[in-house]
C-alpha positions as a Markdown table, in Angstrom:
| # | Residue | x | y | z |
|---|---|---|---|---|
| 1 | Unk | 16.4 | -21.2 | -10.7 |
| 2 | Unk | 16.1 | -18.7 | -8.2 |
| 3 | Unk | 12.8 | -17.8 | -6.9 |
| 4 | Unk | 11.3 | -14.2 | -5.6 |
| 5 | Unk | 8.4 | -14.9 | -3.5 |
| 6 | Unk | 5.7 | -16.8 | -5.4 |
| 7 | Unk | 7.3 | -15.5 | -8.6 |
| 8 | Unk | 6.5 | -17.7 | -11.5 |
| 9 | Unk | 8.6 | -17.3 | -14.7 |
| 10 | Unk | 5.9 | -18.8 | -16.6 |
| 11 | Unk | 4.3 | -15.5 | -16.1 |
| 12 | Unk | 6.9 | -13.2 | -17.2 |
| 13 | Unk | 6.7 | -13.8 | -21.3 |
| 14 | Unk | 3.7 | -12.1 | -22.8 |
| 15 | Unk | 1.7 | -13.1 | -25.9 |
| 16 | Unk | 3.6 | -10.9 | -28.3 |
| 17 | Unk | 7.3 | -12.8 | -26.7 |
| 18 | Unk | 8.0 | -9.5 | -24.3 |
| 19 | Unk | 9.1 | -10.1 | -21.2 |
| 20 | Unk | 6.7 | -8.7 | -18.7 |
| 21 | Unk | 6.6 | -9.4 | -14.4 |
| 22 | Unk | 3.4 | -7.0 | -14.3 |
| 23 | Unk | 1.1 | -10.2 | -12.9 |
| 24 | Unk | 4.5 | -11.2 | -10.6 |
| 25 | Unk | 4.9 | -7.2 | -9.3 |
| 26 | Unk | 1.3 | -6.5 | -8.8 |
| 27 | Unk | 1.5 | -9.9 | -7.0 |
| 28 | Unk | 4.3 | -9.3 | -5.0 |
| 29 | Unk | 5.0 | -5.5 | -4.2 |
| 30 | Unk | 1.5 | -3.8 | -4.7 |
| 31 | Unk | 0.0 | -6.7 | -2.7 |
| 32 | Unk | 2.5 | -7.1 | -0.1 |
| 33 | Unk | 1.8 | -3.4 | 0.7 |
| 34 | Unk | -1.5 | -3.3 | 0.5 |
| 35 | Unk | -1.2 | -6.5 | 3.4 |
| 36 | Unk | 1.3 | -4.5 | 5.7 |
| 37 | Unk | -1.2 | -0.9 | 5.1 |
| 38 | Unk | -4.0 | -2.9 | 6.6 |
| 39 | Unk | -2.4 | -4.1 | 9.1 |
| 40 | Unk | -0.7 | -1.2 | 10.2 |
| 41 | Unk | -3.8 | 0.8 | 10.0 |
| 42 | Unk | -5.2 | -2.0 | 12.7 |
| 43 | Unk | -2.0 | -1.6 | 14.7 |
| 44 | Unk | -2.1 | 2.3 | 14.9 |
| 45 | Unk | -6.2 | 2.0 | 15.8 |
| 46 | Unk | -6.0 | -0.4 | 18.7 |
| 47 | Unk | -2.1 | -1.6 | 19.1 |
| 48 | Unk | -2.2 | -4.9 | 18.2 |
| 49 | Unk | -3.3 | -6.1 | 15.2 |
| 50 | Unk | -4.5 | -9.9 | 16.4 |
| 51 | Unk | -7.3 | -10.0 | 18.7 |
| 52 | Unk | -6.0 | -12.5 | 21.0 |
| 53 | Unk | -3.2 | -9.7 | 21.6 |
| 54 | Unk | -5.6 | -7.7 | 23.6 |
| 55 | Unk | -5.7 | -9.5 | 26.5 |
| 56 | Unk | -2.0 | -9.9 | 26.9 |
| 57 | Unk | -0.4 | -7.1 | 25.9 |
| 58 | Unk | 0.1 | -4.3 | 28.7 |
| 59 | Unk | -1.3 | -0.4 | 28.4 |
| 60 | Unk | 2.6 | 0.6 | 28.0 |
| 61 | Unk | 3.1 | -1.5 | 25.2 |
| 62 | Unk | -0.1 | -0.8 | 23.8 |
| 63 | Unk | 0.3 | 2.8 | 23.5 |
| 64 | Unk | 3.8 | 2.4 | 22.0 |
| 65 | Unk | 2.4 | 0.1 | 19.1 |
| 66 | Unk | -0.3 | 2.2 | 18.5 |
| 67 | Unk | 2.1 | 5.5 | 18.3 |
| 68 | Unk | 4.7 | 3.1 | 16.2 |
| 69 | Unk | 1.8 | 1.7 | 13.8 |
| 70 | Unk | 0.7 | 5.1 | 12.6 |
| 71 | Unk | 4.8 | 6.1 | 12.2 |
| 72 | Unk | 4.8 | 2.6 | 10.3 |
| 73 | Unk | 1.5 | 3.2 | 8.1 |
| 74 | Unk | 2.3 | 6.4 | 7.0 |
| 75 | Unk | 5.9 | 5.1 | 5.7 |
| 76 | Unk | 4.2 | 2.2 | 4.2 |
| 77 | Unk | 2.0 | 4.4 | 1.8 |
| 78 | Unk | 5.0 | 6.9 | 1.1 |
| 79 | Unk | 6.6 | 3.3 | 0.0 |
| 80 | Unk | 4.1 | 2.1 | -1.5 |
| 81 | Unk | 3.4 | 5.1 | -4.1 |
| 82 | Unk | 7.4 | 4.9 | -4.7 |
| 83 | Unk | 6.9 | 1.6 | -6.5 |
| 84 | Unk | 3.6 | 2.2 | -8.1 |
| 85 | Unk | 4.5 | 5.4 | -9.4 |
| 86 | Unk | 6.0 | 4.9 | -12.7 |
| 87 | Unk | 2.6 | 2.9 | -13.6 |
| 88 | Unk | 0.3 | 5.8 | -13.0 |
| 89 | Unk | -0.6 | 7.1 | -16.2 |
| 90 | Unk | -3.7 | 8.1 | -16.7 |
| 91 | Unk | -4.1 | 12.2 | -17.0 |
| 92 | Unk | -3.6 | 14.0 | -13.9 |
| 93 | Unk | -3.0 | 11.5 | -11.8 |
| 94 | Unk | 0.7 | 11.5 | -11.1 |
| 95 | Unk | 0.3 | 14.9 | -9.7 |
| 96 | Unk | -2.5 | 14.2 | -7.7 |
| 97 | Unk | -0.3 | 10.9 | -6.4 |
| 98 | Unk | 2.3 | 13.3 | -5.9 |
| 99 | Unk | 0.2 | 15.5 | -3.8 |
| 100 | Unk | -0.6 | 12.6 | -1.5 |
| 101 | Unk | 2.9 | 12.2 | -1.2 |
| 102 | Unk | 3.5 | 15.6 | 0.0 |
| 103 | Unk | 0.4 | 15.3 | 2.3 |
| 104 | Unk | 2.1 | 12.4 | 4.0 |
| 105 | Unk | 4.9 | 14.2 | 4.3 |
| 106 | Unk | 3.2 | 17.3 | 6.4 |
| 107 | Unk | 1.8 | 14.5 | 8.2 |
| 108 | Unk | 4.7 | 13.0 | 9.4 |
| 109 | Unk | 5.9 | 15.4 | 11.2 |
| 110 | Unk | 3.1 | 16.2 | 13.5 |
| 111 | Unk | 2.3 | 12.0 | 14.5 |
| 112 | Unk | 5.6 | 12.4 | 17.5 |
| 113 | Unk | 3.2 | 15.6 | 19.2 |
| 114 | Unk | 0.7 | 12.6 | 19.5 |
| 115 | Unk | 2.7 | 10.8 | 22.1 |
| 116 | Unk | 3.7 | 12.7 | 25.4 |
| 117 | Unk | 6.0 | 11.7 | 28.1 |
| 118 | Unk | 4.7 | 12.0 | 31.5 |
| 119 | Unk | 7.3 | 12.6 | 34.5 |
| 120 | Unk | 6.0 | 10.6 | 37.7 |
| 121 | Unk | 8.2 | 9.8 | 40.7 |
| 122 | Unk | 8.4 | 6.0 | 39.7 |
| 123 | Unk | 9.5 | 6.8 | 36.5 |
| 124 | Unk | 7.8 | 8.0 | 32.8 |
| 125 | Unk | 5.1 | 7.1 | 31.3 |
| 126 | Unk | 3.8 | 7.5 | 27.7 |
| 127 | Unk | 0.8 | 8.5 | 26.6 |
| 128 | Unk | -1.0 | 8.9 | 23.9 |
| 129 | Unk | -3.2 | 12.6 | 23.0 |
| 130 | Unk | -6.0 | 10.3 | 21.9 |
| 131 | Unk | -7.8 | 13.3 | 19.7 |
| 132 | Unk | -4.6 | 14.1 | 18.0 |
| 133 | Unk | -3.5 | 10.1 | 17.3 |
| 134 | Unk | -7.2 | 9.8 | 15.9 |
| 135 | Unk | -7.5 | 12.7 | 13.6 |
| 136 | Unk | -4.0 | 11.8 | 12.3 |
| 137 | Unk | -5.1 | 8.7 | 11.6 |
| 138 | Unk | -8.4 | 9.2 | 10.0 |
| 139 | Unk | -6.1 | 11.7 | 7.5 |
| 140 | Unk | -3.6 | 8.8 | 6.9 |
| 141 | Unk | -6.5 | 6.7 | 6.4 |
| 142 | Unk | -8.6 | 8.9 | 3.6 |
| 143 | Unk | -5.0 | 9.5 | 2.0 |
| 144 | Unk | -4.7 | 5.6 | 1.4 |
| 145 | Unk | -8.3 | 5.5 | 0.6 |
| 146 | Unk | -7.2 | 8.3 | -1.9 |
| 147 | Unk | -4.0 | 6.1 | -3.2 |
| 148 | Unk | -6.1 | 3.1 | -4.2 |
| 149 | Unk | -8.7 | 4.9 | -5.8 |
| 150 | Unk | -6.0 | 6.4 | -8.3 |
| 151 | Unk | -4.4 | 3.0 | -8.4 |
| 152 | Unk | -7.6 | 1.3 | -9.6 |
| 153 | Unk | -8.3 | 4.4 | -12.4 |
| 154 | Unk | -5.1 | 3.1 | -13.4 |
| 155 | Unk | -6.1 | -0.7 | -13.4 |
| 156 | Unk | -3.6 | -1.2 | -11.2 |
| 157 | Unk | -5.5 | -3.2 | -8.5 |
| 158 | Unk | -8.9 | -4.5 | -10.5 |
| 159 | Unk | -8.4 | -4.6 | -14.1 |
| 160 | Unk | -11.3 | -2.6 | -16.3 |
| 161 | Unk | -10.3 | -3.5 | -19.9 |
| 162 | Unk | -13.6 | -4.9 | -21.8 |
| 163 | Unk | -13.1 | -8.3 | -23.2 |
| 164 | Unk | -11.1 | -8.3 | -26.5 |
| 165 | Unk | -13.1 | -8.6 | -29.5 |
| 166 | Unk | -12.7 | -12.6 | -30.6 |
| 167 | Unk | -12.5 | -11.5 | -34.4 |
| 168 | Unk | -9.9 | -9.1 | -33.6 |
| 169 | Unk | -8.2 | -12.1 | -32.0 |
| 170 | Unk | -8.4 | -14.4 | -34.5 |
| 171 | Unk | -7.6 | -12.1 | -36.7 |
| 172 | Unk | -4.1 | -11.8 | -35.1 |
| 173 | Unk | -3.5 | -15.2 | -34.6 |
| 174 | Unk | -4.1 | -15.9 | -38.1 |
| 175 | Unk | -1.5 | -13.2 | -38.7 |
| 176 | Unk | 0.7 | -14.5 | -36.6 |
| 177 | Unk | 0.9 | -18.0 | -38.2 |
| 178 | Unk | 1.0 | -16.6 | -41.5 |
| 179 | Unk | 4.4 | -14.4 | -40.8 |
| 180 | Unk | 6.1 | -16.2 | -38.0 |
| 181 | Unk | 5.4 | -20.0 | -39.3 |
């Protein structure tokens, strides 16, 4: 069988017999982005994202993959809330998810007046507007902090659910052996 990742099928059949990837997704999507956001944040902050990378990377390509990490970070939370957002259910959330989104958005199209060509008679040279980059990304940054708060209302990152009541659950497996044998 075919395998997605570290998708296990095992996971996929709930206790009632429905199939359900919600372990598998939050696994594999919601994890997977919340990896690249942190490591985009790094590479927008300082331009690389290992430390080792400091020492041989050039100021040219370091102002590039700073510019290119905030482009990057705030496409990685757009895409993030596109495949969390059908889970966000608790009241008044999916507007307030939505409104992120449109805050990214606005965002996104002031991040290329943070780079700036300079004209010099061996060529151009990029730089960065190191006030702008930096308040662009502190507003990325309290957006994603914004994004996992609402994800974790939803128990969508650390589950809240008090423990099940062990009568209740006895309860239904006795039920359960009585009508389905």
């Amino acid at each position: 069988m075919a395998r997605f990742g570290n998708y296990d099928p095992s996971n996929s059949v709930s206790e009632t017999g429905n199939w359900n990837v919600a372990r598998s997704y939050s696994q594999e999507i919601v994890m997977e982005h919340y990896r690249n956001l942190i490591q985009l944040r790094q590479m927008a902050r300082r331009g690389h994202i290992e430390f080792s990378d400091q020492f041989v990377l050039s100021p040219e390509v370091v102002v590039i993959a700073k510019h290119n990490g905030l482009i990057w970070y705030a496409q990685e939370i757009l895409d993030m809330i596109t495949d969390i957002f059908f889970a966000i259910k608790k009241k008044g959330n999916p507007e307030k998810i939505l409104s992120l989104k449109d805050s990214i958005k606005n965002t996104q199209k002031v991040i290329p007046s943070a780079l700036k060509t300079i004209m010099k008679k061996e060529g151009s040279i990029r730089i960065i507007n190191e006030e702008k980059h930096y308040r662009i990304l502190e507003l990325l940054t309290e957006i994603h902090e914004k994004m996992l708060f609402l994800l974790n209302e939803d128990d969508l990152i650390y589950y809240t659910k008090e423990y099940d009541d062990p009568d209740e659950i006895k309860r239904q497996i006795m039920e359960d052996v009585i009508n389905n044998g």
